[in-house]
C-alpha positions in Angstrom: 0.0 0.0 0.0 1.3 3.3 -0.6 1.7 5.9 2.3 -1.9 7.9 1.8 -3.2 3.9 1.3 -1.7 3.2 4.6 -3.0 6.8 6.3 -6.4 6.0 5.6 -6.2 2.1 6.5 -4.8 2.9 9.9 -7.4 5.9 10.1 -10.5 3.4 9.4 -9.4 0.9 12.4 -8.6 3.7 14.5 -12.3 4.4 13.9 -13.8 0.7 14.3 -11.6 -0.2 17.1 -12.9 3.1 19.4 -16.2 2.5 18.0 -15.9 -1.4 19.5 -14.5 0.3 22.5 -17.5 2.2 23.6 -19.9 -0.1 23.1 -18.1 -3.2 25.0 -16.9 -0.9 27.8 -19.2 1.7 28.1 -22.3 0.4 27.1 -21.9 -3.3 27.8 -23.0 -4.3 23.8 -20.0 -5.5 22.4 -20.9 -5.0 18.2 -17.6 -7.2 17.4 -16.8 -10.9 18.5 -13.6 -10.8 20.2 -12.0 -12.5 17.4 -12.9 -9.8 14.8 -11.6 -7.1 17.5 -8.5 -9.0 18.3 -7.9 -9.4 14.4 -8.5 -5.4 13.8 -6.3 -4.7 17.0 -3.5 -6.5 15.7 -4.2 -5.2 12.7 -3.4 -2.1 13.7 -0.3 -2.5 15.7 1.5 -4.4 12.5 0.5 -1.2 10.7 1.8 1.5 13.2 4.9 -1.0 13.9 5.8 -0.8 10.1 5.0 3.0 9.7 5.8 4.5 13.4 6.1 7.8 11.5 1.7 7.5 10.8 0.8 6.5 14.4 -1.4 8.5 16.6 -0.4 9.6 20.0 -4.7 8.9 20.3 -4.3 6.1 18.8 -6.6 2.6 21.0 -3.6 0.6 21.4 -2.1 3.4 23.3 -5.2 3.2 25.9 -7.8 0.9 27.2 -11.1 0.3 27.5 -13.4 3.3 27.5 -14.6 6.3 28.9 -16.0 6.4 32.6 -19.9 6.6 32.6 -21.3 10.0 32.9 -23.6 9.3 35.4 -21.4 7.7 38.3 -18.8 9.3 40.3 -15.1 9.3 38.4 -12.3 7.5 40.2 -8.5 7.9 39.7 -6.4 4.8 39.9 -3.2 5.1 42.3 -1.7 2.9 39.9 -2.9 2.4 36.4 -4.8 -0.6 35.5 -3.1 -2.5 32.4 -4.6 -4.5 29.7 -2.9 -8.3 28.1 -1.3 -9.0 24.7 -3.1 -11.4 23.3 -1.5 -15.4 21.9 -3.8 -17.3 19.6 -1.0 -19.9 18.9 2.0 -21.8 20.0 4.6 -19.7 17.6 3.2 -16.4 19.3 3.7 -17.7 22.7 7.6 -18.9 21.7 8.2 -15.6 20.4 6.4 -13.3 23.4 9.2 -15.2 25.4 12.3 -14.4 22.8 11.2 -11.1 23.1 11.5 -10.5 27.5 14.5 -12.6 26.5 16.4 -10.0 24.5 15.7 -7.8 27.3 16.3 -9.7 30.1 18.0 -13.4 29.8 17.0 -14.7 33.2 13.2 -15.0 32.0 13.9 -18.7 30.4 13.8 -21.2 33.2 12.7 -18.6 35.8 9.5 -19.9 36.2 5.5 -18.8 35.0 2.4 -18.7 36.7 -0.9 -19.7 34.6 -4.1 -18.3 35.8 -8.1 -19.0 33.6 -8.3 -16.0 31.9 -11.8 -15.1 33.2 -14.6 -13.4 30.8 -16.1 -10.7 33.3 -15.4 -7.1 34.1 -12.1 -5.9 35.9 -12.3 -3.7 38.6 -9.9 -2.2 41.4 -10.4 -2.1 45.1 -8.5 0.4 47.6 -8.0 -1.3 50.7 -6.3 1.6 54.1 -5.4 0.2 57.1 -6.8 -3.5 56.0 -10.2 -1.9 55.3 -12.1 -1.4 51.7 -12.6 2.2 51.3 -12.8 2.6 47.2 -14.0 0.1 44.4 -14.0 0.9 40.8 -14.0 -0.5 37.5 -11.5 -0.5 35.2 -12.9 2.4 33.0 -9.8 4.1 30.5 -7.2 2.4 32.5 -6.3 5.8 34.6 -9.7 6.7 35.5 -12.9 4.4 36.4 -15.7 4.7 37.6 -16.6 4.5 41.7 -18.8 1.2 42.1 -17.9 0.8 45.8 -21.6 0.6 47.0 -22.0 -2.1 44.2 -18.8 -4.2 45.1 -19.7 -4.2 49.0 -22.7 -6.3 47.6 -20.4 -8.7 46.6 -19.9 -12.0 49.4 -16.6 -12.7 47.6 -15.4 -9.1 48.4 -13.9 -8.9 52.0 -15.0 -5.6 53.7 -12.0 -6.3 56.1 -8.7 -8.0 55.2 -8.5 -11.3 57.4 -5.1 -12.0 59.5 -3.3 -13.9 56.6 0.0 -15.0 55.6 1.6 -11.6 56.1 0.6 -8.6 57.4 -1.1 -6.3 54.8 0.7 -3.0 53.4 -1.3 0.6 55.1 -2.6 1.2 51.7 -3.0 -1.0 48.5 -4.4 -1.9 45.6 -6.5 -5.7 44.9 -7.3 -6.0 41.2 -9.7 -8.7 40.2 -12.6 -9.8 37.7 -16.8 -9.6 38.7 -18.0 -12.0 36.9 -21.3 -13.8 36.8 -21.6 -17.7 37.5 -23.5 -19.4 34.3 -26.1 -21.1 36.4 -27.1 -17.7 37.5 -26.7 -16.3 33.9 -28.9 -19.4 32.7 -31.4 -18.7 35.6 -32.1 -15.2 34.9 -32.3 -15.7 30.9 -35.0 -18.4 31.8 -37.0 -16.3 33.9 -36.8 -13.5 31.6 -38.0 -15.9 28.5 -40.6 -17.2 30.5 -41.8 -13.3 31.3 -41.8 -12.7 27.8 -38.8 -10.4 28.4 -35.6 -10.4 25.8 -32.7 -12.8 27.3 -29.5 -11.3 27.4 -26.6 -11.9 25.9 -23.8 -13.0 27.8 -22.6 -13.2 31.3 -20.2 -10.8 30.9 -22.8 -7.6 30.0 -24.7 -8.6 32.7 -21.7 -8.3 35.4 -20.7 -5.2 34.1 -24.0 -3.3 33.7 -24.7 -4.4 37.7 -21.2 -2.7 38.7 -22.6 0.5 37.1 -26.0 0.5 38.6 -27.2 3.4 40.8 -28.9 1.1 43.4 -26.9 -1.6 45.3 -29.9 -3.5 45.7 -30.0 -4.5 41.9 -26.6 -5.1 42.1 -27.1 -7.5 45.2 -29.5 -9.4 43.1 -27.6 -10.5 40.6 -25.5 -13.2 42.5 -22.1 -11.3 41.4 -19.0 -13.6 42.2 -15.1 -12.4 42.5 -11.7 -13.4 41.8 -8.6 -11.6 42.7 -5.6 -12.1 40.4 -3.2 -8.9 41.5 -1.8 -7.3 44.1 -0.1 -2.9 43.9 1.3 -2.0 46.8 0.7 2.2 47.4 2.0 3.0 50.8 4.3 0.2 52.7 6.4 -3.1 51.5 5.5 -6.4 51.0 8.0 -9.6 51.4 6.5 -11.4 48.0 9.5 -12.5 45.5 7.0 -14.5 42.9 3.2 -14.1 41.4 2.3 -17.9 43.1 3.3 -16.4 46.6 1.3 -13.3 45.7 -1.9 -15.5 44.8 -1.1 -17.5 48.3 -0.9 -14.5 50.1 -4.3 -12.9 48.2 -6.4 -15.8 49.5 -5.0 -15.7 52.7 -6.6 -12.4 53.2 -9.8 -13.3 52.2 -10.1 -13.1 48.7 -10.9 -16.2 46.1 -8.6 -16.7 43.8 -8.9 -18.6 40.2 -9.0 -22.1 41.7 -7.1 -23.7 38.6 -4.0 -21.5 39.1 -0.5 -22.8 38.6 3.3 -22.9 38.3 5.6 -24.4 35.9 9.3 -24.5 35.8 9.5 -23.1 31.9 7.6 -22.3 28.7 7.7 -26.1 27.5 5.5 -27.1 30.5 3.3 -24.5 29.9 3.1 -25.3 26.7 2.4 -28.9 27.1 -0.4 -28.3 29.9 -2.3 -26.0 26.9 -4.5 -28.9 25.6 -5.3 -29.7 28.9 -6.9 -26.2 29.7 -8.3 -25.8 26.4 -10.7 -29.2 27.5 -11.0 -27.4 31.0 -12.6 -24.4 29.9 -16.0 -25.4 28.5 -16.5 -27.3 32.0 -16.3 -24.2 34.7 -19.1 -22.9 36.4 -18.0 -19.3 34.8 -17.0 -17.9 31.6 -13.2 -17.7 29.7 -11.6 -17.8 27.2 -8.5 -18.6 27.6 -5.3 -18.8 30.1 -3.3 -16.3 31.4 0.5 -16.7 31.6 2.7 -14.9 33.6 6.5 -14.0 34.2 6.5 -15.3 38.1 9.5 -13.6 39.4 8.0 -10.3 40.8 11.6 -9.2 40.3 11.8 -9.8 36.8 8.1 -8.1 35.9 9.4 -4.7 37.5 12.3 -5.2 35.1 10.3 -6.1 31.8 8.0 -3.1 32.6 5.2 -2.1 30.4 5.2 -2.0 26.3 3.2 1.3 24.8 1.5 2.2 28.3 -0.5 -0.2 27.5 0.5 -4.0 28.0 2.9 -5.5 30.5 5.5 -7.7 28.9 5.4 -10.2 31.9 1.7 -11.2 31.0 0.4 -12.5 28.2 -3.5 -14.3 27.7 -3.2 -17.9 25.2 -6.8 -17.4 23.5 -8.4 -19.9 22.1 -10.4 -20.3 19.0 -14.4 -18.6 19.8 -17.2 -20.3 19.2 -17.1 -17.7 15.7 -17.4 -18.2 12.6 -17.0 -16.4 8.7 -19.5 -16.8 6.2 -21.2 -15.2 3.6 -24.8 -13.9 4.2 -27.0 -15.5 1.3 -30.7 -13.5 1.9 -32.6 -12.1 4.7 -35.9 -14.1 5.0 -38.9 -12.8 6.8 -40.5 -15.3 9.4 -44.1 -14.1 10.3 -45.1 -15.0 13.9 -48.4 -16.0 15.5 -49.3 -11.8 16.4 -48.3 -11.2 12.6 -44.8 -10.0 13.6 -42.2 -10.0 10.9 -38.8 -11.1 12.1 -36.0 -11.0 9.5 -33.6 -14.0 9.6 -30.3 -14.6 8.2 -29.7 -17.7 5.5 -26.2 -18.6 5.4 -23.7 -20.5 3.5 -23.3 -23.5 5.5 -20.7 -23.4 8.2 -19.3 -25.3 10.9 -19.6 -23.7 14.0 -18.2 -25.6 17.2 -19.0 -28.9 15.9 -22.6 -28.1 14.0 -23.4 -27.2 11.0 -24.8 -23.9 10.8 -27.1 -22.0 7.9 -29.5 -19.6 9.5 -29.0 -17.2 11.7 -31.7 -14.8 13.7 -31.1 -11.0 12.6 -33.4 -9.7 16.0 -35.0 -7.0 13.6 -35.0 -4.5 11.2 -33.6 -2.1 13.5 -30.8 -4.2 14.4 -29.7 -4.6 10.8 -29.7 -1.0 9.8 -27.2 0.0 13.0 -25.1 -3.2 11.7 -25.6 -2.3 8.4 -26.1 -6.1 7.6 -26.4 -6.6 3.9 -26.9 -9.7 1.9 -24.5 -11.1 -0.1 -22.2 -9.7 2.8 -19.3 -11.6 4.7 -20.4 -11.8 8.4 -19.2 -12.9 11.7 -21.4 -15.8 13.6 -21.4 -16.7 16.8 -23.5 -18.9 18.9 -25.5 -17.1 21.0 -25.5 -18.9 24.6 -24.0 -21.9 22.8 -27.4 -22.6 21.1 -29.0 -19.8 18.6 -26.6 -18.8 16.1 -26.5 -14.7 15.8 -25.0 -12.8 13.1 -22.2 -10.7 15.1 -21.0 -8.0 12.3 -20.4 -7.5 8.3 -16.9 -7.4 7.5 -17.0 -4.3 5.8 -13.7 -4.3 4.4 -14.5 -7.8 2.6 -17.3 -5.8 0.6 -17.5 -6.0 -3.2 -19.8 -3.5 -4.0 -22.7 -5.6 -5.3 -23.9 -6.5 -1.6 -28.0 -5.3 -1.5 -29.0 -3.2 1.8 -32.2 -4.4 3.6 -35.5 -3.3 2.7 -38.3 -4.7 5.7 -41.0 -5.4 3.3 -44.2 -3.4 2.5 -46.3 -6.4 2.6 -46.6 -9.9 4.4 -44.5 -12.3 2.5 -47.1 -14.9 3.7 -50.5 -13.4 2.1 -49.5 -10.4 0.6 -51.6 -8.2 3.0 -49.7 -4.7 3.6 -48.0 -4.4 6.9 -48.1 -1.9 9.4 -45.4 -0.5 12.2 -46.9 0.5 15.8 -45.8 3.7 17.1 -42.8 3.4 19.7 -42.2 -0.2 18.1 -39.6 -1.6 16.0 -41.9 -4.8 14.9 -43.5 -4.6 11.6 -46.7 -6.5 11.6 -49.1 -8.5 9.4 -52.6 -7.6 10.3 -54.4 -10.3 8.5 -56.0 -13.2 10.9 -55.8 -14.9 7.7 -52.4 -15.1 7.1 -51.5 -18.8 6.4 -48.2 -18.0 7.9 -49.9 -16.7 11.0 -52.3 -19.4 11.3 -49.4 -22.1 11.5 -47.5 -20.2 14.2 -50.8 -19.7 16.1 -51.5 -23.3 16.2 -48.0 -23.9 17.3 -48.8 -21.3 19.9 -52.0 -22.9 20.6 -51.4 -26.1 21.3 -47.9 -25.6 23.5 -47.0 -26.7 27.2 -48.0 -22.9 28.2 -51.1 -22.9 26.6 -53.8 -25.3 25.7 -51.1 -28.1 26.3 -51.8 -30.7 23.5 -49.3 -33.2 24.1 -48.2 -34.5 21.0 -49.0 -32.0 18.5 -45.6 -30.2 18.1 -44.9 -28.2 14.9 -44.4 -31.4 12.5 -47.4 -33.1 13.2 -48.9 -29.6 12.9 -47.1 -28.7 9.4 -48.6 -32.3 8.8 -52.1 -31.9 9.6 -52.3 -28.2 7.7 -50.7 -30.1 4.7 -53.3 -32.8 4.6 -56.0 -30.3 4.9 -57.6 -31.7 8.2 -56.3 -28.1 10.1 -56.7 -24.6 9.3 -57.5 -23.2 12.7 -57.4 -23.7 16.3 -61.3 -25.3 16.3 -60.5 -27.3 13.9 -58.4 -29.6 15.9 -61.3 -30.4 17.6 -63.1 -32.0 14.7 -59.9 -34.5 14.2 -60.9 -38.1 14.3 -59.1 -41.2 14.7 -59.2 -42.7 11.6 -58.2 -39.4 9.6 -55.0 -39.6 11.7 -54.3 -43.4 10.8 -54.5 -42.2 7.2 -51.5 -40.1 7.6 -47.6 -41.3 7.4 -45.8 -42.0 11.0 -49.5 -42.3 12.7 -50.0 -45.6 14.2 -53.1 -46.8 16.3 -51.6 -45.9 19.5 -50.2 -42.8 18.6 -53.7 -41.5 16.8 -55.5 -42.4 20.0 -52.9 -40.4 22.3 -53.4 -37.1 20.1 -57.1 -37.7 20.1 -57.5 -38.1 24.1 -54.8 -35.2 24.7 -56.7 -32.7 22.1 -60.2 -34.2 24.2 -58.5 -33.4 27.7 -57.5 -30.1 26.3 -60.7 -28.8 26.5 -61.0 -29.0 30.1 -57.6 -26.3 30.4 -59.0 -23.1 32.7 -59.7 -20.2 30.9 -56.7 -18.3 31.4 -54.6 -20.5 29.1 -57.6 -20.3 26.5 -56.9 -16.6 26.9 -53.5 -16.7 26.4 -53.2 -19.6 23.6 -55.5 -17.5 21.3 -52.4 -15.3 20.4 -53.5 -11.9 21.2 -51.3 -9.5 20.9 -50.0 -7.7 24.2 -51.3 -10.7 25.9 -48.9 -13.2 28.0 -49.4 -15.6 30.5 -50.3 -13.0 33.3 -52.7 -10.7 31.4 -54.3 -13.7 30.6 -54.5 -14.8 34.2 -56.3 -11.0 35.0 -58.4 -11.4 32.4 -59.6 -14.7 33.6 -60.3 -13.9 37.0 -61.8 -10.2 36.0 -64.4 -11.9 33.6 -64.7 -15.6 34.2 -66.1 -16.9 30.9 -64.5 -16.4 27.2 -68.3 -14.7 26.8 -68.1 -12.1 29.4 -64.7 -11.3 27.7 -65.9 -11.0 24.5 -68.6 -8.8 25.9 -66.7 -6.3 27.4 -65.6 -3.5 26.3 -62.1 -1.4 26.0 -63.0 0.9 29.7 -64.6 -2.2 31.4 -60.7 -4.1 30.2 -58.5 -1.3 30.6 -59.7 -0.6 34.6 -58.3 -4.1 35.3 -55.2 -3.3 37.5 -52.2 -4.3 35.2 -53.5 -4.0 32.0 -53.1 -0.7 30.3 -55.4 0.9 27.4 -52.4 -0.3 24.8 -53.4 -3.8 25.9 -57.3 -3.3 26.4 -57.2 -1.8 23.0 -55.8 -5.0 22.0 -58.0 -7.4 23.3 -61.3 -5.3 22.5 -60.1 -5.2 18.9 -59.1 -9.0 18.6 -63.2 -9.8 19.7 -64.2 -7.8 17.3 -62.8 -9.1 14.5 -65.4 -10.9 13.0 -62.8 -13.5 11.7 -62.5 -13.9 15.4 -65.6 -14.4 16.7 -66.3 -16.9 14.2 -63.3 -18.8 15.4 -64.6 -18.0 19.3 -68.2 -19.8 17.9 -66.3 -22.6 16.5 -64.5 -23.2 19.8 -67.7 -23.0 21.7 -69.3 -25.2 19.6 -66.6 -28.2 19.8 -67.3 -27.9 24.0 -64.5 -25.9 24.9 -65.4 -25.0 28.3 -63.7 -21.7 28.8 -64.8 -21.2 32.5 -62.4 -19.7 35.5 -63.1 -19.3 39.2 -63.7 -15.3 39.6 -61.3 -14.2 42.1 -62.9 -12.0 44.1 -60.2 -10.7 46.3 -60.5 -7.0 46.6 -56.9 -5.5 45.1 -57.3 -2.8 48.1 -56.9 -5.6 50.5 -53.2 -6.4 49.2 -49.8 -5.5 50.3 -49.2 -2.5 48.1 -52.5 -0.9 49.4 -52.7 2.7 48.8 -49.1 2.9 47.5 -48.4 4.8 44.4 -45.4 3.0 42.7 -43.3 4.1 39.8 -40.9 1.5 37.8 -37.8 1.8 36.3 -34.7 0.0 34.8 -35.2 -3.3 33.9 -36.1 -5.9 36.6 -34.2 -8.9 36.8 -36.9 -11.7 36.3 -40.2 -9.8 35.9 -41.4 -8.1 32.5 -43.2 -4.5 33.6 -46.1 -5.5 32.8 -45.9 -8.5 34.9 -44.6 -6.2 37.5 -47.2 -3.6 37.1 -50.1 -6.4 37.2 -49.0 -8.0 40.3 -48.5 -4.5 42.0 -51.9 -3.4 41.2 -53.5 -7.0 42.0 -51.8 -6.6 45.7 -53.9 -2.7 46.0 -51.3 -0.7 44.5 -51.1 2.1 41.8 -48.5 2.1 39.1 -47.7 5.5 37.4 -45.2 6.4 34.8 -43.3 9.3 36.7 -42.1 10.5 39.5 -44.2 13.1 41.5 -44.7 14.3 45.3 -47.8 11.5 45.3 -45.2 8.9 44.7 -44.9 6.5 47.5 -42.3 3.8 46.3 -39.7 3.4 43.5 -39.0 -0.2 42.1 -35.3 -0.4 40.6 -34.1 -2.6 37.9 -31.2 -2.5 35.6 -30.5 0.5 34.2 -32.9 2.8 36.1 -31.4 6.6 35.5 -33.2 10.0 36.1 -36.2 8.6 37.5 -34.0 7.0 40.6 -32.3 10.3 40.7 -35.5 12.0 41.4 -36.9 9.5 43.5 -33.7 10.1 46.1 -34.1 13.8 46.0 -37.5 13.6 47.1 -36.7 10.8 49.8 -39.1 8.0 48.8 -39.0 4.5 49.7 -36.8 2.6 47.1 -36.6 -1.1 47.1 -35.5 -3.6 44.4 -36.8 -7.0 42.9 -36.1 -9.2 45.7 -37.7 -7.2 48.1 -40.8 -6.6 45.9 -41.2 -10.1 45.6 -40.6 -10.6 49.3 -44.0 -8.1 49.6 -46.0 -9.5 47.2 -45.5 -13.2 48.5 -46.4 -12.1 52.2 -49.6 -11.0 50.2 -50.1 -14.1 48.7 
């Protein structure tokens, strides 16, 4: 390339790479794998190597991380907190040694120290006189943010430095990693699926966006975990002559440390324990990706200093291969969903990805792929989301030929052709046709599931089979399904005809509220469904009622009575409600008759905000006003109680300077079980 070629390359990465940045560290929505960042990073520092002359004193591999976040309190590190050069390979780790050879010769034979690299968020804690007084994350590297409210949450976090194998320094420095366990990650994404709420995406965003919350209490909830991997020393002396005596000493005080850690005599034991720890990895309770290997002679670290103020040359993290993969985009597809939603999905030259063959990916939405700028035909970065839904990462822009074709959502429904509409304050497009065939299938589906109506043995095939052979076309018609139509088709057997038949009979005997909520209405989950149940007692009396009579149920807003009111009178729909009624579905629910000004949260006014761990807010919102409660959308001088989630900003801000009673999910939940 020639010099301007070179300019401008070194300009775009700059770019990408900060971009990356502040999304991963300041917004906790990574938009690259780590693989793509690592390659761009490197990328980068071949470039500036080979042309020192064109480097930027600004440049990202002269800092780390990102910015502090505006809304907490900035903290200066006494010491700065360093990044790792990264090793993907054997050759890289060979030569990371020739180089602190050339400047020291001692390093071969002096021993390393291997440590799991763990995937969480690195923070600093400031302990004076054996007490914590400061914790902050790792921010730019120089300045973080104060999070000490948040870490004290933490069980693994001694408040006090125990009596341990030496006696602690007057003031220093414990650097570590928050991370969160998987069986808590895998817990929380259940019990945000089953609330109808979006899971998230790794454990890693969730362990940093709880450091960065403005009320402890969400943090507390989250089941954060710690591990200490460094010790600086600020005021005082400490007797440690290797990293392994360090780690001794660190659990000594109190702290865990990575449980796996340990010490080998050279780099050819290290390099012959490798495979081992790649197999190891996959197995923990927690999340890493790979092994971090250190100089062990303090001695010899202070001599090797830091490369770039970035990077120690004493550490270096062995990376292993991602679950990631490169291929080339084919078409976006449209699926269309029970409510008529249209979500774009990604088909994809077929690729291995961690042992499976992958060709379709989910895109999320249309909104999604603009800030991506996903295109077809373009080269893209896959990953497996929670090590089951393939996800398309990122384009790789710089692999573009020029014929690649920018999304378009479509106008109309690619299932029927009807024209497609966009709520207000949505990002879903929708089909509005009841008869969509697309639609139809994905209600059935819907219908007949574990959560609804609960036909066992009608799953999507037999379904997709039934529709094919005309004998389904709606929900009442699999009432009408006989025995010997299903003996007629392939892969149904006596026995297996007179199971579907006796589980589609007992399914008509399912309470009301999973009628409710099996019909597919939009707006309407599992819990609406249960209020509107208990409010109106038949399917009739539902069907009756209008949008004030819905709407002054406590939990269910005019957005969702609008819903409902306009699903009954569809006339597509009350034909289908007839149909049901005439094949004996019963329809019929207890009235609860509990008065909501009776409950826990009587006469409280309570506002929401952030995002609650395991409850949607409508779920929330419901349950409040079922105890006697009133939920607004703002925070006034009538305002009794603030509920904080994830994420909760001005509204928490407001709710201290007025003094109100704030609480978190836990202790909600704690309130609304003593009212149950």
């Amino acid at each position: 390339m020639t010099a301007p070629d070179v300019s401008e390359r070194m300009a775009s990465l700059r770019t990408r790479i900060d971009e990356a940045n502040r999304a991963y560290y300041e917004a906790d929505a990574p938009v690259l794998s780590d693989a793509e960042y690592d390659r761009l990073f490197r990328e980068l520092q071949a470039l500036e190597a080979a042309h020192p002359a064109l480097a930027s004193e600004d440049s990202p591999t002269r800092r780390i991380g990102g910015a502090p976040a505006p809304f907490l309190r900035k903290h200066t590190h006494r010491r700065p907190m360093f990044s790792l050069a990264n090793a993907f390979s054997t050759e890289e780790l060979v030569a990371w040694e020739e180089r602190n050879t050339r400047l020291h010769p001692d390093v071969p034979g002096s021993g390393y120290t291997t440590e799991i690299k763990i995937d969480g968020a690195a923070v600093s804690l400031t302990y004076a006189e054996g007490r914590l007084v400061v914790g902050a994350t790792r921010g730019n590297g120089q300045v973080g943010e104060d999070v000490t409210a948040n870490l004290r949450t933490i069980s693994d976090i001694p408040l006090r430095l125990r009596e341990g194998n030496a006696p602690w320094p007057p003031l220093l420095e414990i650097r570590g990693e928050v991370y969160m366990p998987r069986t808590a990650f895998d817990r929380i994404n259940r019990e945000r699926e089953e609330a109808g709420d979006p899971p998230f995406a790794n454990p890693r965003n969730v362990a940093a966006g709880s450091l960065r919350q403005l009320d402890p209490a969400v943090t507390r909830a989250r089941r954060l975990r710690f591990f200490a991997f460094h010790l600086e020393v600020v005021d005082g002396r400490m007797p440690l002559s290797t990293h392994h005596e360090t780690l001794d000493l660190l659990a000594s005080w109190g702290f865990p440390v990575e449980p796996h850690h340990a010490r080998y005599p050279d780099l050819g034991a290290v390099l012959a324990a490798i495979p081992a720890w790649e197999a190891l990895l996959p197995t923990l309770p927690f999340g890493a990706d790979g092994v971090v290997v250190k100089v062990d002679r303090r001695a010899l670290q202070e001599d090797l200093g830091i490369v770039g103020g970035r990077e120690p040359r004493w550490a270096i993290a062995r990376k292993f291969a991602p679950e990631v993969a490169v291929t080339r985009l084919r078409r976006i597809r449209i699926n269309v969903g029970r409510t008529g939603a249209l979500t774009p999905w990604a088909e994809l030259e077929p690729v291995d990805l961690g042992g499976v063959t992958v060709s379709s990916a989910t895109l999320h939405n249309s909104d999604v792929i603009a800030q991506k700028d996903i295109r077809e035909g373009d080269w893209v970065e896959i990953i497996r989301a929670g090590e089951v839904i393939p996800q398309v990462v990122a384009p790789l822009r710089d692999r573009r030929q020029g014929n690649e074709v920018p999304f378009l959502m479509p106008t109309t429904c690619p299932g029927c052709g009807h024209p497609v509409e966009r709520p207000p304050d949505e990002v879903a497009v929708y089909c509005v046709n009841p008869a969509c065939p697309a639609r139809i299938y994905e209600g059935i589906v819907h219908f007949a599931s574990r959560g609804a109506m609960d036909i066992r043995g009608l799953g999507p095939e037999r379904i997709r089979q039934l529709i094919d052979a005309g004998l389904v076309r709606d929900v009442a018609s699999i009432y009408r399904i006989t025995k010997q139509e299903l003996i007629s088709l392939e892969r149904f057997a006596d026995q297996s005809a007179e199971q579907l038949v006796q589980a589609i009979e007992a399914s008509k005997h399912q309470p009301l509220s999973r009628l409710i909520f099996g019909l597919g209405i939009r707006h309407v989950g599992k819990q609406v469904a249960t209020l509107l149940a208990r409010r109106f007692g038949t399917l009739d009396a539902l069907a009756r009622a209008d949008r004030e009579e819905i709407s002054a149920i406590p939990g269910v807003g005019p957005a969702i009575a609008d819903a409902v009111a306009s699903w009954f009178e569809n006339p597509e729909c009350q034909g289908l409600v007839k149909r049901l009624s005439d094949a004996g579905i019963a329809g019929v629910e207890p009235v609860d008759v509990r008065q909501p000004s009776e409950g826990a949260f009587r006469g409280e006014v309570v506002v929401l905000t952030g995002t609650l761990p395991t409850l949607s807010r409508s779920e929330a919102s419901a349950r409040i006003e079922a105890a006697g409660g009133r939920v607004t959308g703002s925070v006034t001088k009538k305002t009794t109680l603030v509920v904080a989630g994830l994420e909760a900003g001005g509204k928490l801000e407001q709710a201290r300077s007025l003094g109100l009673t704030i609480i978190d999910e836990p202790e909600l939940l704690r309130r609304l079980g003593s009212d149950s």
